[in-house]
C-alpha positions, 0 to 999 in steps of 0.5 A, a space after each residue: 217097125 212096120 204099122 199101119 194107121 187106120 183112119 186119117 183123121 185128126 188122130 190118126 193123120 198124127 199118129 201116122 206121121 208122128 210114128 214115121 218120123 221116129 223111123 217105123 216105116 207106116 202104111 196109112 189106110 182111109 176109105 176116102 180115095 180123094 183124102 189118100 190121093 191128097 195126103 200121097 201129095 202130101 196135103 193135109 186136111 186140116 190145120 195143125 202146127 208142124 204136120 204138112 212139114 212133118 207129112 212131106 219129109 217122112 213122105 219124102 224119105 218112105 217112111 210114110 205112104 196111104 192106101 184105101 185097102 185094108 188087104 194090103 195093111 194086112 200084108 204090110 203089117 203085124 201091128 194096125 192101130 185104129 183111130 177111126 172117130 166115135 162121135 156123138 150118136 145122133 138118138 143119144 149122149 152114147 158114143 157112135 161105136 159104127 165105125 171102130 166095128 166097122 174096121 175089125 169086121 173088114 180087118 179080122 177076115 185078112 188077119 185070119 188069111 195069115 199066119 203067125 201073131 198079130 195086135 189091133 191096138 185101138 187109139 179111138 175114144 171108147 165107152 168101157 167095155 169096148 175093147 173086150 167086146 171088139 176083142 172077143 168078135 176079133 178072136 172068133 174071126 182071127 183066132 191068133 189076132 190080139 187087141 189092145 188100147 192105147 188112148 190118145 190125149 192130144 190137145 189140137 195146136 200142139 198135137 204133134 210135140 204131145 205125140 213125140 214127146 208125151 206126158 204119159 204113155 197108157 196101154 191097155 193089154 192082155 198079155 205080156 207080148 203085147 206089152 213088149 211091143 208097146 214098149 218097142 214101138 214106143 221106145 224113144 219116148 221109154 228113153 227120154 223118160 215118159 211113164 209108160 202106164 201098163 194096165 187093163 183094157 177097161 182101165 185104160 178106155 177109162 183113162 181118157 174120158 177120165 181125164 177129159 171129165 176132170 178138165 171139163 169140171 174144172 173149166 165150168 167150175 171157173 165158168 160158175 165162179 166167174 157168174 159168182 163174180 158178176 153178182 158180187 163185184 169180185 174178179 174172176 182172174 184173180 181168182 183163178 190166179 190165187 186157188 191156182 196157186 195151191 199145188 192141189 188145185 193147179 192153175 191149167 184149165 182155169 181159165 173163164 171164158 166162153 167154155 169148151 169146145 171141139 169134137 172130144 171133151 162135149 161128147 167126152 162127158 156125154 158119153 162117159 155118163 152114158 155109160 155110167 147110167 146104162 150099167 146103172 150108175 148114172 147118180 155117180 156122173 150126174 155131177 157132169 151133166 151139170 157140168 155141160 149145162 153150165 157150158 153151154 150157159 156161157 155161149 147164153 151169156 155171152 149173147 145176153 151180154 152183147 145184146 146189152 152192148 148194143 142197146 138190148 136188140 140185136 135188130 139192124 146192128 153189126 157186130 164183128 166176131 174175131 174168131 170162128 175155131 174152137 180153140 187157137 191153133 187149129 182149124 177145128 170148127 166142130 161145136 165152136 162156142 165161138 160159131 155157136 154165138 155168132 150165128 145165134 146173133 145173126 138168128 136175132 137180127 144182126 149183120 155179123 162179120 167173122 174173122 179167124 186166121 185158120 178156120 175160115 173156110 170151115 166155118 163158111 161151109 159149115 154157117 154159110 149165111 155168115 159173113 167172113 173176110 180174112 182182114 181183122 179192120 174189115 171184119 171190124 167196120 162200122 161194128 156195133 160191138 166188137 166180140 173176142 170169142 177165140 183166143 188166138 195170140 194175133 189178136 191180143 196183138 191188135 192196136 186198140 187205138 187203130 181199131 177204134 178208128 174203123 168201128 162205129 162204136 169202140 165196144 169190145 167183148 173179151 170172152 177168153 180173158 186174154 187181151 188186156 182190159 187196161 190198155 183197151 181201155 185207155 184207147 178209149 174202148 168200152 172193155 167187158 168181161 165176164 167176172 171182171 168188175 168193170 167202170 160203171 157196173 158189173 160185167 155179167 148180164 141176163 143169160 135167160 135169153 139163149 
């Protein structure tokens, strides 16, 4: 079939690549002309596993091009998905709406030019309600244009296997030809057998910020019992390995640590309880905001935690950062908790070192007055104190006895529980985590200082 993918960010780069390789043949359209320039040549803007391989092939074989015209999406196509970004509001939790009307306002006046059926299906991250009221402006503009939803849940470093081969497939329609058409574009994946979930408009903008609440609950449900875990001696990981264990529960997201991240799941919450409080039902989500607290507690934590390590001032110490993503896999920077404690450190007094495998260039621009090299030993010289604040494999890899030999002090963090205390340890490392009882105290610290 023949789409177009408004939007070439994050989701919609995906998207758009993804959909060509399956065999759509796919215009991509972005008002960046640099970004469209740059994508023609096959060039990505970011780092997500499998996609300049994916991008150059389907470029290659025509199944992909990009263009910065949305006259010529209405052309090309009857089927426009958008997946332009709702980031956070800068005046409130509520999600920033500016840009996914922008597109229906450009779009609708070349649909209405042309004749027969057409489908605006949205990708983007909504507030309930939206698609209906982006349906009703589309309909006065483009009486035979129609909306649909059909939200993404992509996790960044395997976006490109979640949109090949998804878990579930959501949309939201309000009749049966767009249904049909859902399940036509989506055919391979019908076959291999992915659920195909069929509902309203409202239930399905619901879905994803349903489904981002609850993993966010249970990643700071964790978080807190690990603080529990300081306070009496018990050992968050087992923890989590025994309640995981129930079939109820489930052990996926719980992992302690130094919290979430990114550009979905923080403005997720904020805004799904945006929406809640404006239709007044604020009391039932108010457990979320309790949620984002006790998340961004743990970047707290952490820092109380390293100051500890130090001596308790960070004045005139060094301290080495492995990591700068958000998560592993991606070179994502976006409300990085691992930036976040980085540069509160350096904020106090200490000469920081960063390391990361994908985000450097990123994080450099984002916190210029951080030092970074592309060298774990370097990034580790004459430490003070040594802080995992990314899990990214490479660095459970690292040689404790090797690394102990460049820091001035073998003193480690493991903020993502991922690397292995007793072979640290042994090398003669100071190892701490959060949760986990330690030699000679408890692992947690005063997390009063931010």
């Amino acid at each position: 079939m023949r789409l177009t993918v408004i939007g070439t960010g994050y989701v919609g780069l995906v998207h758009a690549t993804c959909m060509a390789d399956m065999g759509h043949t796919v215009l991509g359209i972005d008002l960046d002309a640099l970004r469209i320039e740059s994508l023609a040549r096959g060039r990505a803007p970011f780092y997500e596993p499998g996609l300049c391989e994916t991008l150059q092939r389907t470029l290659e074989s025509g199944h992909l091009r990009f263009t910065t015209s949305l006259a010529e999406a209405a052309r090309f196509a009857r089927i426009h998905f958008v997946c332009v970004g709702t980031p956070q509001r800068p005046d409130s939790n509520a999600a920033d709406l500016r840009f996914v009307d922008a597109v229906i306002d450009d779009l609708a006046p070349y649909l209405r030019e042309l004749r027969g059926w057409c489908l605006v299906v949205g990708k983007s991250t909504v507030p309930v309600g939206t698609a209906a009221r982006l349906g009703d402006r589309l309909g006065r503009i483009a009486p035979q244009a129609e909306i649909a939803w059909n939200p993404e849940f992509l996790r960044e470093g395997f976006a490109m296997q979640d949109t090949l081969r998804p878990e579930r497939l959501v949309v939201g329609v309000v009749s049966s030809r767009a249904d049909e058409t859902l399940r036509e574009i989506y055919a391979p994946m019908l076959r291999a057998g992915t659920p195909f979930i069929s509902t309203d408009l409202p239930t399905a903008e619901l879905v994803k910020l349903a489904a981002n609440s609850f993993l966010a609950t249970k990643i700071s449900f964790i978080n807190a019992m690990a603080e529990l875990c300081d306070a009496m001696g018990a050992d968050v990981m087992t923890l989590a390995e025994a309640i995981g264990r129930d079939p109820r529960i489930g052990r996926p997201f719980l992992q302690p640590g130094l919290g979430f991240g990114g550009s979905c799941l923080p403005k997720d919450i904020r805004a799904l309880v945006a929406r809640a409080e404006e239709v007044g039902l604020g009391e039932s989500v108010a457990f979320l905001r309790q949620i984002d607290e006790i998340n961004t507690r743990q970047r707290r934590r952490a820092i109380a935690l390293a100051r500890e390590l130090v001596g308790g001032s960070f004045s005139g110490r060094k301290v080495a950062v492995l990591g700068a993503a958000f998560k592993p896999g991606s070179d994502d920077v976006r409300d990085s908790p691992a930036l976040a404690v980085a540069a509160a450190i350096h904020g106090k007094g200490a000469w920081v070192r960063v390391h990361d495998p994908e985000a450097t260039d990123n994080a450099r621009a984002d916190f210029p007055g951080l030092q970074f090299t592309l060298d774990v030993p370097k990034a580790c010289e004459d430490a003070d104190v040594v802080l995992h604040l990314t899990a990214w494999p490479e660095y459970g890899e690292i040689d404790p006895t090797g690394l102990a030999a460049v820091v001035r002090r073998p003193v480690i963090l493991d903020a993502r529980h991922t690397l292995d205390a007793a072979r640290w340890r042994s090398s003669g490392w100071t190892f701490r985590a959060f949760g986990r009882p330690c030699p000679g105290g408890l692992a947690g610290g005063d997390s009063s200082e931010g």
